[in-house]
C-alpha positions as protocol buffer text, in pm:
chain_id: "A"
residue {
  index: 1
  type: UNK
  ca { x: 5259 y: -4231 z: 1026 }
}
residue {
  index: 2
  type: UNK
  ca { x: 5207 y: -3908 z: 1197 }
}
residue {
  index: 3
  type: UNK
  ca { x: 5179 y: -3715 z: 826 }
}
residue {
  index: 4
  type: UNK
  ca { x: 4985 y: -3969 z: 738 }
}
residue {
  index: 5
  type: UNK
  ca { x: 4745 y: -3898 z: 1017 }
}
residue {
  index: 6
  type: UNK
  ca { x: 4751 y: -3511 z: 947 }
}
residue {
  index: 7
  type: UNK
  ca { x: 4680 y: -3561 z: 597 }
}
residue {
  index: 8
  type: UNK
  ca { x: 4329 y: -3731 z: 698 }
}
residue {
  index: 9
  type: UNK
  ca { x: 4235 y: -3475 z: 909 }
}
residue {
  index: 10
  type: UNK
  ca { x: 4267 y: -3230 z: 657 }
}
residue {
  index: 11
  type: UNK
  ca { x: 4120 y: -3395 z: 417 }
}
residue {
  index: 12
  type: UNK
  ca { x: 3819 y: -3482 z: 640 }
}
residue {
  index: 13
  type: UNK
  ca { x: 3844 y: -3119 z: 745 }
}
residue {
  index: 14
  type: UNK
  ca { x: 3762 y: -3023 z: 398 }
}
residue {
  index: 15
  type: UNK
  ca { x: 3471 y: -3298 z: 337 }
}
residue {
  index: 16
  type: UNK
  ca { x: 3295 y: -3106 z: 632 }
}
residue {
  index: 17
  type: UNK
  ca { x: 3324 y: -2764 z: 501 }
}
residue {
  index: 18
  type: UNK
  ca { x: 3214 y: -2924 z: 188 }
}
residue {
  index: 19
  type: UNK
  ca { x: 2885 y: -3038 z: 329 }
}
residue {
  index: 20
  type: UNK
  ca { x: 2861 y: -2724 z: 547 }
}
residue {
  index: 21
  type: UNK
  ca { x: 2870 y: -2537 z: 208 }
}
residue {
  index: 22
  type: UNK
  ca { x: 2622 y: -2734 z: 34 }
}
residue {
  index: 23
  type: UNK
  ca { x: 2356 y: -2715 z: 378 }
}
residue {
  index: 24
  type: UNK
  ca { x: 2387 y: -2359 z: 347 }
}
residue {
  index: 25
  type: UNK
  ca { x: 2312 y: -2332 z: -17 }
}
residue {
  index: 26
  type: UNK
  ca { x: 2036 y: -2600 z: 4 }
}
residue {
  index: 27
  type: UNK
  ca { x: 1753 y: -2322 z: 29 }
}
residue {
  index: 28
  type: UNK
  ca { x: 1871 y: -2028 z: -126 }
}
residue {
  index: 29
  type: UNK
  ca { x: 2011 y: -1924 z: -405 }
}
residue {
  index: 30
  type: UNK
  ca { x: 2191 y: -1605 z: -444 }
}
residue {
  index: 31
  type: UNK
  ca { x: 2288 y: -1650 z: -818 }
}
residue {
  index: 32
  type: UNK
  ca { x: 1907 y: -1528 z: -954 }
}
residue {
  index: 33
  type: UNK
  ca { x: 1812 y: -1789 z: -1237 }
}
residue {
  index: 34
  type: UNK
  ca { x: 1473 y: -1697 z: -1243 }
}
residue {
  index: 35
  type: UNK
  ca { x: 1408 y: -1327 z: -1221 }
}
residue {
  index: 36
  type: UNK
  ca { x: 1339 y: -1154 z: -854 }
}
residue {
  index: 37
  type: UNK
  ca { x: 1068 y: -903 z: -840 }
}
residue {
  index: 38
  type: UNK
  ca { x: 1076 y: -567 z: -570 }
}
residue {
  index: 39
  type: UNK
  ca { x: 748 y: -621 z: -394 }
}
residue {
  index: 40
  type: UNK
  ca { x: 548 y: -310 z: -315 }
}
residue {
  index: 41
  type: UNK
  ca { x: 452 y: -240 z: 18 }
}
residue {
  index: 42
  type: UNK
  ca { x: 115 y: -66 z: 257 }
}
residue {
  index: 43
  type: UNK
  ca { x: 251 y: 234 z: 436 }
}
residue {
  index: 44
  type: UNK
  ca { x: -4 y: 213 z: 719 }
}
residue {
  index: 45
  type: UNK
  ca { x: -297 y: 182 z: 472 }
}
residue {
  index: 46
  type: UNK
  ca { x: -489 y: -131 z: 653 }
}
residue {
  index: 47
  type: UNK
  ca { x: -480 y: -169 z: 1029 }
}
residue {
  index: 48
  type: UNK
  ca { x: -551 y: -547 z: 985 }
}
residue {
  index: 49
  type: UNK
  ca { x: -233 y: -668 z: 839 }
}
residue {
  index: 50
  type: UNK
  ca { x: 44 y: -527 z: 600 }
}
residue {
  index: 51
  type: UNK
  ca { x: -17 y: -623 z: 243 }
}
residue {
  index: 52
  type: UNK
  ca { x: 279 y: -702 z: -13 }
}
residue {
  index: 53
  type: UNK
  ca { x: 229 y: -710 z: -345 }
}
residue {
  index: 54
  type: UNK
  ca { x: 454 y: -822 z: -640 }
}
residue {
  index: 55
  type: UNK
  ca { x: 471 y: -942 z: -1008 }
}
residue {
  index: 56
  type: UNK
  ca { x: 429 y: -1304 z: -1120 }
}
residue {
  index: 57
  type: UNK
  ca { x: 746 y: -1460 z: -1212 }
}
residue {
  index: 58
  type: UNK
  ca { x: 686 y: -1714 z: -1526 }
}
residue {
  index: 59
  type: UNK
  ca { x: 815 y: -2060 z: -1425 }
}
residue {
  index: 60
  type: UNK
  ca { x: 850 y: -2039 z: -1070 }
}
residue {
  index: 61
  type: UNK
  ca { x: 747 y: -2323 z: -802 }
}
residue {
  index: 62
  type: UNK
  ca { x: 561 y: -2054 z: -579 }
}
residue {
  index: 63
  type: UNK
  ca { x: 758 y: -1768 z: -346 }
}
residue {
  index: 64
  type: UNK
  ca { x: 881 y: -1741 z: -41 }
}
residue {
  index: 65
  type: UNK
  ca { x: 805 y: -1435 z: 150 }
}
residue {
  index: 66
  type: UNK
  ca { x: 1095 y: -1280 z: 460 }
}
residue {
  index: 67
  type: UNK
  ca { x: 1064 y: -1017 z: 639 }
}
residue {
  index: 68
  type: UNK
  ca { x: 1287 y: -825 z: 893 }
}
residue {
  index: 69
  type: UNK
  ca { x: 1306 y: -535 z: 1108 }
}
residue {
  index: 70
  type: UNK
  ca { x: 1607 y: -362 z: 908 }
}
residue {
  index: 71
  type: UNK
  ca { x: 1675 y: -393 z: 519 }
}
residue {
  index: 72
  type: UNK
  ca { x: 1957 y: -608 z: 595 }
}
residue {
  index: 73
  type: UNK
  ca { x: 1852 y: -991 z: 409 }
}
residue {
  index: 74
  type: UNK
  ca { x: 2036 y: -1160 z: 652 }
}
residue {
  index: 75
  type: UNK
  ca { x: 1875 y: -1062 z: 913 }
}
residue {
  index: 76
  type: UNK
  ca { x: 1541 y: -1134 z: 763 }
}
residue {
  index: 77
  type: UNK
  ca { x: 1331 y: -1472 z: 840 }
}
residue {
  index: 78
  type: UNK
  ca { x: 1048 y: -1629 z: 688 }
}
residue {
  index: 79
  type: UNK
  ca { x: 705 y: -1517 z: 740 }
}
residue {
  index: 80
  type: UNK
  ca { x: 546 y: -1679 z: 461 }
}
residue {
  index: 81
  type: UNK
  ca { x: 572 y: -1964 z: 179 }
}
residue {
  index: 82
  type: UNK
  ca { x: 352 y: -1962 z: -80 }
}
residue {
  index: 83
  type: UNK
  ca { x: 297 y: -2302 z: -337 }
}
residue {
  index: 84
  type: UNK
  ca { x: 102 y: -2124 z: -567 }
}
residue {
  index: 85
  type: UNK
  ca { x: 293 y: -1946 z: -863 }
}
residue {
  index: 86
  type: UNK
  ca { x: -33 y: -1744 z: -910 }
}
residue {
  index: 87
  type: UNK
  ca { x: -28 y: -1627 z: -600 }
}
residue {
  index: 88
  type: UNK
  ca { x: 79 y: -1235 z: -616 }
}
residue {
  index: 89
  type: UNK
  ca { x: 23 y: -1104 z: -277 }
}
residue {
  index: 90
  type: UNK
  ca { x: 33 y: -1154 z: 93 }
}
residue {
  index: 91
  type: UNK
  ca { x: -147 y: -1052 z: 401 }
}
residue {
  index: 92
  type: UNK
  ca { x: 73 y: -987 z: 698 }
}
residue {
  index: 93
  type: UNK
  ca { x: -144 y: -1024 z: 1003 }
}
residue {
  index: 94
  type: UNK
  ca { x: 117 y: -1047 z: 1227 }
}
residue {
  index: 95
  type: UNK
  ca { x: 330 y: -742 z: 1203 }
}
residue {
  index: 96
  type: UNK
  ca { x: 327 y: -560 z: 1495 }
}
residue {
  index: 97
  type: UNK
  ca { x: 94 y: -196 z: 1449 }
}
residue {
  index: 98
  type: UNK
  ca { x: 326 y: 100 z: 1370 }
}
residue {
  index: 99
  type: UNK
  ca { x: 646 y: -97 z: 1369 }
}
residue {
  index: 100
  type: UNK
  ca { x: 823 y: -72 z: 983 }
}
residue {
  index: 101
  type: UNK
  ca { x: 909 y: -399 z: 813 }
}
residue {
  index: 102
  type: UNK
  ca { x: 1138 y: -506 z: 531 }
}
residue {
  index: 103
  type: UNK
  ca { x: 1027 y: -770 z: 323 }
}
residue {
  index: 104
  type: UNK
  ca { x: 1166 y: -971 z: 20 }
}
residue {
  index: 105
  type: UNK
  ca { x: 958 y: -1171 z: -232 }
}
residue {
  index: 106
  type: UNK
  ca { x: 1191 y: -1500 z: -343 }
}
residue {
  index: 107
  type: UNK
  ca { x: 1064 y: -1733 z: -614 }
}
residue {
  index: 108
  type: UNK
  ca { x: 1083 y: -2093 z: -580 }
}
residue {
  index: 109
  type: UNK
  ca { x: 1259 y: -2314 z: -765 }
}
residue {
  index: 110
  type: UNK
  ca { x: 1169 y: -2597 z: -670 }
}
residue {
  index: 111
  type: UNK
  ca { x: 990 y: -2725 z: -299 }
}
residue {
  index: 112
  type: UNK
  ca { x: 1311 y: -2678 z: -135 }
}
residue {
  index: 113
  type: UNK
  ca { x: 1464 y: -2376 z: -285 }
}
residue {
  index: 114
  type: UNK
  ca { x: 1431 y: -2064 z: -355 }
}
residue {
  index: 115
  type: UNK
  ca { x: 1636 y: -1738 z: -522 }
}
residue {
  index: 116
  type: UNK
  ca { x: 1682 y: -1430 z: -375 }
}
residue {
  index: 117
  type: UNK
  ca { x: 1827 y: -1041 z: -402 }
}
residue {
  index: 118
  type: UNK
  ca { x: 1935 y: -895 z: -116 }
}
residue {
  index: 119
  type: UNK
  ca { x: 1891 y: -558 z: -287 }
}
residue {
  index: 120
  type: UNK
  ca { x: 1511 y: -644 z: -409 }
}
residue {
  index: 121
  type: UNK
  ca { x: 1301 y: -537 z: -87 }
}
residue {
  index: 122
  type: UNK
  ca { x: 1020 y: -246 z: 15 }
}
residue {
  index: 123
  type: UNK
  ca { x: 965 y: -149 z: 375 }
}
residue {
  index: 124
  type: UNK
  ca { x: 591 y: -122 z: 504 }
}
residue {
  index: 125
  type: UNK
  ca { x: 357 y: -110 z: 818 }
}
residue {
  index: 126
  type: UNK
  ca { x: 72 y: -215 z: 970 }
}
residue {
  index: 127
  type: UNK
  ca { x: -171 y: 95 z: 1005 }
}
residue {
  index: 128
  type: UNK
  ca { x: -267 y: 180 z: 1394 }
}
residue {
  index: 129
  type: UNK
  ca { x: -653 y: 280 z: 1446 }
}
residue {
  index: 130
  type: UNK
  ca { x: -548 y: 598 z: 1573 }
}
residue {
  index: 131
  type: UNK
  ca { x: -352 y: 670 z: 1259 }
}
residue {
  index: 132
  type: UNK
  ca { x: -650 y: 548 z: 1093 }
}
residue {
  index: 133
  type: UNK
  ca { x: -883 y: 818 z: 1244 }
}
residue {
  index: 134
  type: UNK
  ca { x: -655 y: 1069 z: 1192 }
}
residue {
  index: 135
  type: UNK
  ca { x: -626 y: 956 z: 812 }
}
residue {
  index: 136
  type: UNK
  ca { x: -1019 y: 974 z: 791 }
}
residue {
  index: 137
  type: UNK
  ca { x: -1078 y: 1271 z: 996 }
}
residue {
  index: 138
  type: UNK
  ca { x: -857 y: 1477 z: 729 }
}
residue {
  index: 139
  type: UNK
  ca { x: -997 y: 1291 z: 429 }
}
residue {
  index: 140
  type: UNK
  ca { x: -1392 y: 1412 z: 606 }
}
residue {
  index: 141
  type: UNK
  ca { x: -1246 y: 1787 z: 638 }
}
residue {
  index: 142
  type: UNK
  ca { x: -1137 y: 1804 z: 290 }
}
residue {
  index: 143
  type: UNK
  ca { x: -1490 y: 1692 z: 188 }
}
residue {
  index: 144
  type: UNK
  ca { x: -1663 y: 1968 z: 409 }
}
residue {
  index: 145
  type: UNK
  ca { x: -1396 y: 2192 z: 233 }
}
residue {
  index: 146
  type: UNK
  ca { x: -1486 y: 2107 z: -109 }
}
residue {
  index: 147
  type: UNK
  ca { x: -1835 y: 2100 z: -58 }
}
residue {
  index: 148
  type: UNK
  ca { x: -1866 y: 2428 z: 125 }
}
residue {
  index: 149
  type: UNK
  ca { x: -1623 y: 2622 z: -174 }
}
residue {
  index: 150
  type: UNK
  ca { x: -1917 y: 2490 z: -412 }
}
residue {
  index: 151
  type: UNK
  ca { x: -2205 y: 2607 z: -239 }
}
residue {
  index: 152
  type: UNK
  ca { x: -2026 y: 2922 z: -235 }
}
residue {
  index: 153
  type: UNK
  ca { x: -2005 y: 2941 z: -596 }
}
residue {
  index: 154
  type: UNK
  ca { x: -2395 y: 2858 z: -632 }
}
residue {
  index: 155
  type: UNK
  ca { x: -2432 y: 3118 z: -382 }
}
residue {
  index: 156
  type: UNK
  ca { x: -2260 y: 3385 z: -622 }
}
residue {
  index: 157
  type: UNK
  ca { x: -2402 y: 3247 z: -890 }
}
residue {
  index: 158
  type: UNK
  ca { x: -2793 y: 3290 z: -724 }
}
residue {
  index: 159
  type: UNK
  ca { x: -2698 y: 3667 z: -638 }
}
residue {
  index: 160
  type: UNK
  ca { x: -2579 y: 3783 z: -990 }
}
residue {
  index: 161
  type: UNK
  ca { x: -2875 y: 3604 z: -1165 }
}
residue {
  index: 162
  type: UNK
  ca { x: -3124 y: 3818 z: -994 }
}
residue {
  index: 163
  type: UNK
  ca { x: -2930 y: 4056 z: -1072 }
}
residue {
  index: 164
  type: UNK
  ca { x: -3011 y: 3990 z: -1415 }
}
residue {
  index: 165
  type: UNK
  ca { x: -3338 y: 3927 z: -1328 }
}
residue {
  index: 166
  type: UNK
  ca { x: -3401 y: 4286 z: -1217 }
}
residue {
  index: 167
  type: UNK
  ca { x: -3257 y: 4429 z: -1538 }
}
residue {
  index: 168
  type: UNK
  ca { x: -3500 y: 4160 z: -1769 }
}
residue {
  index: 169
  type: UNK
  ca { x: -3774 y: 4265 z: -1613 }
}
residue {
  index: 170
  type: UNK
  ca { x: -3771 y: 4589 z: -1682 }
}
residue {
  index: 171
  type: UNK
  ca { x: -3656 y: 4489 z: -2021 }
}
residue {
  index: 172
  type: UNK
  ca { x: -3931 y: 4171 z: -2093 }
}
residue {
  index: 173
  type: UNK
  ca { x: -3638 y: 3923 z: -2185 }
}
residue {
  index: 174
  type: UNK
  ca { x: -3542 y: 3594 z: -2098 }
}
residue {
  index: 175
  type: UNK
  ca { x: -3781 y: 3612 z: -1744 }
}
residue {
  index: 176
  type: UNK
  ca { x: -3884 y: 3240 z: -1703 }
}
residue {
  index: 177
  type: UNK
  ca { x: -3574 y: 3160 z: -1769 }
}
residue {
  index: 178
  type: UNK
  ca { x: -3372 y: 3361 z: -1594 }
}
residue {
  index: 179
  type: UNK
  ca { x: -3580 y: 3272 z: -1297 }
}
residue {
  index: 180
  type: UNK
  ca { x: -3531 y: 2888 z: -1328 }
}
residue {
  index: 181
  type: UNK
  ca { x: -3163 y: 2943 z: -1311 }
}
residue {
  index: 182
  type: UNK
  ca { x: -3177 y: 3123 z: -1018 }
}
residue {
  index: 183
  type: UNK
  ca { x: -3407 y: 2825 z: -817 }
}
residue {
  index: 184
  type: UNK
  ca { x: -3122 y: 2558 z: -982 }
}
residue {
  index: 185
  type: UNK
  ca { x: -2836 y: 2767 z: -834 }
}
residue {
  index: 186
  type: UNK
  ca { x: -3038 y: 2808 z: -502 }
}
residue {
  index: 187
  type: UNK
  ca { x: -3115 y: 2497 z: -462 }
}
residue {
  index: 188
  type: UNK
  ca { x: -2715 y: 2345 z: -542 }
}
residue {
  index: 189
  type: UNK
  ca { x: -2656 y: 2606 z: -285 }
}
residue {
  index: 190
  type: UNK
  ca { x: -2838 y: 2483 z: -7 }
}
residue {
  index: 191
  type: UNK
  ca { x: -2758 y: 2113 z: -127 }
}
residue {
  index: 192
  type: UNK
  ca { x: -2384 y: 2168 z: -104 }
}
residue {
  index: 193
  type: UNK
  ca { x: -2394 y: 2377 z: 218 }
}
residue {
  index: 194
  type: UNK
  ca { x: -2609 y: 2044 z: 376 }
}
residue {
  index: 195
  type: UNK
  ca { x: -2361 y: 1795 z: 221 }
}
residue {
  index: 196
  type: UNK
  ca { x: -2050 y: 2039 z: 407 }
}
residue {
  index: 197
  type: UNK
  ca { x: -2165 y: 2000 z: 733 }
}
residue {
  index: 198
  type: UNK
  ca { x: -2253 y: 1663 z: 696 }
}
residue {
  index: 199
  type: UNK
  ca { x: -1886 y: 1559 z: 654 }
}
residue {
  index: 200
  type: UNK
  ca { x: -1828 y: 1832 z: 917 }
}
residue {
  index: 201
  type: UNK
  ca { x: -2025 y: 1643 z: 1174 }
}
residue {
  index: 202
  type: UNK
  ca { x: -1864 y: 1302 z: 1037 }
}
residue {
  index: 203
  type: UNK
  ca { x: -1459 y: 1487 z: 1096 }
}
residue {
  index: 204
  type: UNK
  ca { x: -1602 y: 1565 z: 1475 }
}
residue {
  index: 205
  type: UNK
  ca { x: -1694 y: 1223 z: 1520 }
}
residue {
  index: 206
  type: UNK
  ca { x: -1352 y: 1057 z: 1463 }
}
């Protein structure tokens, strides 16, 4: 009787881990039968949200979206699930500014489940506004730069026409226009020096 009773317990021992097995596999699916795309990641680019892009995957349900804090999958959670198999991107408005985030793109196969690749993720963040400034502040200084190395130009361009100018002259060739170049280059001059500070003032003001 007593081996008997062991042999039940095993066996019900084994119907549990059975069922355990099949909750755990009930949402995920390691084994990819429809192809898992890498998602592409903002570094800091929008201070709104981080957005995550990816490739459409032909016959999926829709995709389920994790995230997590370290590019371990297990340790990820769900931040988003999508329905729409059109759907190629997502808008993470609740990442936390400055903080880096993994994420994973999973299709679905059906409602209920979905495949994954633990080694199919990107890491991104949510831009800060000081980051932001500092981004835009550069990208105004690089303008003034630009702007001010072409009114240079024009400006060396202005001094050796007259140059000329002096020598056709004295020489009664090409006057008019001679003289029309050197108004064009003058005027690019002072139109480029103008457009430098402009973006001068705007790098100040960040």
């Amino acid at each position: 009787m007593k081996k008997t009773s062991s042999c039940k317990t095993i066996f019900k021992g084994f119907i549990m881990m059975a069922l355990l097995g099949v909750g755990l596999m009930a949402n995920t699916v390691q084994a990819a039968s429809l192809p898992v795309p890498k998602p592409s990641v903002s570094q800091g680019t929008y201070t709104s949200y981080v957005r995550v892009t990816w490739s459409k995957v032909a016959k999926s349900k829709g995709y389920v979206i994790r995230r997590g804090t370290s590019a371990t999958y297990s340790k990820s959670s769900v931040v988003k699930k999508i329905s729409s198999a059109g759907t190629t991107s997502f808008n993470d408005t609740s990442a936390t500014p400055g903080r880096t985030y993994y994420y994973w793109v999973c299709p679905r196969k059906s409602s209920s489940k979905y495949v994954y690749s633990a080694k199919k993720y990107a890491s991104g963040s949510r831009g800060s506004s000081s980051s932001t400034s500092l981004a835009t502040r550069l990208y105004y200084l690089s303008l003034y730069q630009n702007y001010l190395a072409l009114a240079e130009k024009q400006r060396q361009e202005y001094m050796r026409l007259e140059a000329q100018y002096d020598w056709n002259v004295q020489n009664h060739i090409g006057v008019v226009s001679t003289a029309r170049n050197i108004q064009i280059a003058r005027l690019l001059c002072n139109s480029y020096t103008r457009l430098a500070y402009e973006y001068y003032a705007k790098a100040l003001a960040c």
